[in-house]
C-alpha positions as a Markdown table, in Angstrom:
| # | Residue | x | y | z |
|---|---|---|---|---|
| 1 | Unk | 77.5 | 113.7 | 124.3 |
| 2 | Unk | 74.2 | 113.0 | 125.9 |
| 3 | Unk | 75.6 | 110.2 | 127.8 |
| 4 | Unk | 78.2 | 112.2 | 129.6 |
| 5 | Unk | 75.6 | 115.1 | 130.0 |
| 6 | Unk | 73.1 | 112.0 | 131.6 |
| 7 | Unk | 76.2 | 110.9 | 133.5 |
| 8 | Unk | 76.7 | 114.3 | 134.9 |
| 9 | Unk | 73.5 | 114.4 | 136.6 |
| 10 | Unk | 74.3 | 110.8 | 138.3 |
| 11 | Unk | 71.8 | 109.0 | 135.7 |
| 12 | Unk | 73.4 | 105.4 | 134.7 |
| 13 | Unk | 73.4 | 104.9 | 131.4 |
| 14 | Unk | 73.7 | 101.2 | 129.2 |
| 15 | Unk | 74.7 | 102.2 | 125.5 |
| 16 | Unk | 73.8 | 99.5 | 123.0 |
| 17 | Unk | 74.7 | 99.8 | 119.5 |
| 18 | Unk | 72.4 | 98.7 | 116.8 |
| 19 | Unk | 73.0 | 96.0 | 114.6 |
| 20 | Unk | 76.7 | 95.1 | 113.6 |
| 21 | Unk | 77.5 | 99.0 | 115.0 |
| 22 | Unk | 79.4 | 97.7 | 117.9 |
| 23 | Unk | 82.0 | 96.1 | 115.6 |
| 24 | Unk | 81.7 | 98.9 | 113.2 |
| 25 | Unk | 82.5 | 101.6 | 116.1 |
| 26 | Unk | 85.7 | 99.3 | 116.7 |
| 27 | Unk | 87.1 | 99.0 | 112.9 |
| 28 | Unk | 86.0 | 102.5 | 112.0 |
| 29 | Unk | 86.2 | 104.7 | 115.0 |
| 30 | Unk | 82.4 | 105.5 | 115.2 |
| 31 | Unk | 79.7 | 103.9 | 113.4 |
| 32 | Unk | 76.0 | 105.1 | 111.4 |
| 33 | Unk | 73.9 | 102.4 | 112.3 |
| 34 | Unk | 72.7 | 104.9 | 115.5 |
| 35 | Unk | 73.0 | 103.9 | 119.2 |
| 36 | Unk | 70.4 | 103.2 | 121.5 |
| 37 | Unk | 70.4 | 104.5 | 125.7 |
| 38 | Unk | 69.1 | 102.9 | 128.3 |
| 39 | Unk | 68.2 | 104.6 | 131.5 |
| 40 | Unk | 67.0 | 103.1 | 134.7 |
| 41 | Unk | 63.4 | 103.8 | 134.4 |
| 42 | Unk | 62.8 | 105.7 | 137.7 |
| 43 | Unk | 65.2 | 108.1 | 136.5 |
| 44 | Unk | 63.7 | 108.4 | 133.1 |
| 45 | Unk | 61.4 | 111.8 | 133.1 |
| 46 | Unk | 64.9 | 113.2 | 134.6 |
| 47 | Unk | 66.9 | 111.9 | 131.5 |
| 48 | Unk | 63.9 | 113.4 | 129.4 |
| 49 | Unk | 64.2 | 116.9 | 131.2 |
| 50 | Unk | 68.2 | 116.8 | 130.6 |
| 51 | Unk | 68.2 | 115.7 | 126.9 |
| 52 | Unk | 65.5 | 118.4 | 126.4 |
| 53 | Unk | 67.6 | 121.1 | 127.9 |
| 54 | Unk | 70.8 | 119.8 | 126.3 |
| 55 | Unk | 68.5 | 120.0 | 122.8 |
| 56 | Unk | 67.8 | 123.8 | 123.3 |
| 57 | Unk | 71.4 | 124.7 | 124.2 |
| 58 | Unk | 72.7 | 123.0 | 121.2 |
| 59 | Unk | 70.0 | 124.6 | 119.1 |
| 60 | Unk | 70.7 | 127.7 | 120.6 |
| 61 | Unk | 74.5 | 127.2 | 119.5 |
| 62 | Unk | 73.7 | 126.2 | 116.2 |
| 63 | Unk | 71.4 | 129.3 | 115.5 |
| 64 | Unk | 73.9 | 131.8 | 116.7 |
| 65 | Unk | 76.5 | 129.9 | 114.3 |
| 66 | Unk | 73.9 | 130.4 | 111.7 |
| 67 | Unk | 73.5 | 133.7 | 112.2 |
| 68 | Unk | 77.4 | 134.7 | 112.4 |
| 69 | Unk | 78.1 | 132.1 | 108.9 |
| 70 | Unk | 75.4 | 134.6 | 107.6 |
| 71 | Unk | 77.1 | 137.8 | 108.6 |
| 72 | Unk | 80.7 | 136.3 | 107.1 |
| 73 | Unk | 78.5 | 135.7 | 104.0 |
| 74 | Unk | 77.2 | 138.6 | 104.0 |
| 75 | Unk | 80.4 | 140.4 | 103.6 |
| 76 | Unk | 82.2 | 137.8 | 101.5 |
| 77 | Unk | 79.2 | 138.7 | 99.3 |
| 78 | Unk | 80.3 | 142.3 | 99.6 |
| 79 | Unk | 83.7 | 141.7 | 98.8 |
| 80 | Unk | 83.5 | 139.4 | 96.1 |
| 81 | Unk | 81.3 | 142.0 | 93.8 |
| 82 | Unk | 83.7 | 144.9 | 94.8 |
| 83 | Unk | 85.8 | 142.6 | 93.1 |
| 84 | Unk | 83.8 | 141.8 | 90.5 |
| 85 | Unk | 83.3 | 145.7 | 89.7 |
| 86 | Unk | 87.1 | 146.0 | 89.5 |
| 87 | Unk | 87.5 | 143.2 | 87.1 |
| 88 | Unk | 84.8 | 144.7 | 84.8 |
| 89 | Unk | 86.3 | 148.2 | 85.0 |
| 90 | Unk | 89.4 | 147.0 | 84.0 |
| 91 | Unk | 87.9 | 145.0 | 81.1 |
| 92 | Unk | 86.1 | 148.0 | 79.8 |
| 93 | Unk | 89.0 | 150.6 | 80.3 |
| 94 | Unk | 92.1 | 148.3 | 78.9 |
| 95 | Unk | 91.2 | 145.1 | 77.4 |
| 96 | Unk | 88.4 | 146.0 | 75.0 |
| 97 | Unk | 90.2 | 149.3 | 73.9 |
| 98 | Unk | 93.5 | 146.6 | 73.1 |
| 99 | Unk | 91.6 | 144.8 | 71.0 |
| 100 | Unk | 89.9 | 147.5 | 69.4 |
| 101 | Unk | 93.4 | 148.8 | 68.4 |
| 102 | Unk | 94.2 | 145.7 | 67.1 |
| 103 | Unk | 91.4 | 144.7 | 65.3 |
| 104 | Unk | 91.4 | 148.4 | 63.5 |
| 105 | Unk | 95.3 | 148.1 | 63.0 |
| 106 | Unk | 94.5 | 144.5 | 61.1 |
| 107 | Unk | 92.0 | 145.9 | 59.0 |
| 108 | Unk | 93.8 | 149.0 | 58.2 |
| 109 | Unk | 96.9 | 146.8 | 57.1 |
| 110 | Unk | 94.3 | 144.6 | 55.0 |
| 111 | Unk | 93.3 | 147.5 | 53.1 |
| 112 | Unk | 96.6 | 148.6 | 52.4 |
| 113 | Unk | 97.5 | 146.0 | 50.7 |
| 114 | Unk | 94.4 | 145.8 | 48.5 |
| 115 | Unk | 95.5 | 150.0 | 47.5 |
């Protein structure tokens, strides 16, 4: 991405991986090992002035993703404890009475039989 914003502005660029990255890039499809770029060094307070800029904008992107994953989070938040709330009202207002019934009913039926 920097490269082809360098090339843009007319700045040559040499890429040179590092280490065995080259032949990593080819087998894998990219590689980790990090590339190095080389700029003609006339041109090279320009490069440093477009990579700078470029740096911003993506920073810029990145904190307006943050702040929108944040707002989604926000109301997934929401909507999972209206959930939540229903779930427990629907423990305390069916379930617990069902086994109290039963519970009652089993003792009941115990005694009975002891009578």
């Amino acid at each position: 991405m920097i490269e082809s914003q360098l090339q843009q502005h007319q700045i040559p660029v040499l890429k040179k991986h590092r280490g065995a990255g080259g032949y990593v890039s080819i087998y894998m499809g990219r590689s980790n090992l990090g590339i190095d770029l080389y700029v003609p060094s006339a041109l090279l307070e320009k490069a440093h002035e477009i990579i700078k800029v470029y740096k911003e904008e993506i920073e810029t992107d990145i904190d307006e993703k943050d702040e929108v994953e944040e707002k989604i989070k926000g109301d997934w938040e929401v909507s999972y404890n209206k959930k939540r709330r229903i779930k427990i009202w629907i423990l305390i207002l069916f379930i617990i009475p069902g086994f109290t019934w039963i519970i009652i009913s089993m003792i009941l039926n115990l005694l009975q039989q002891f009578i």
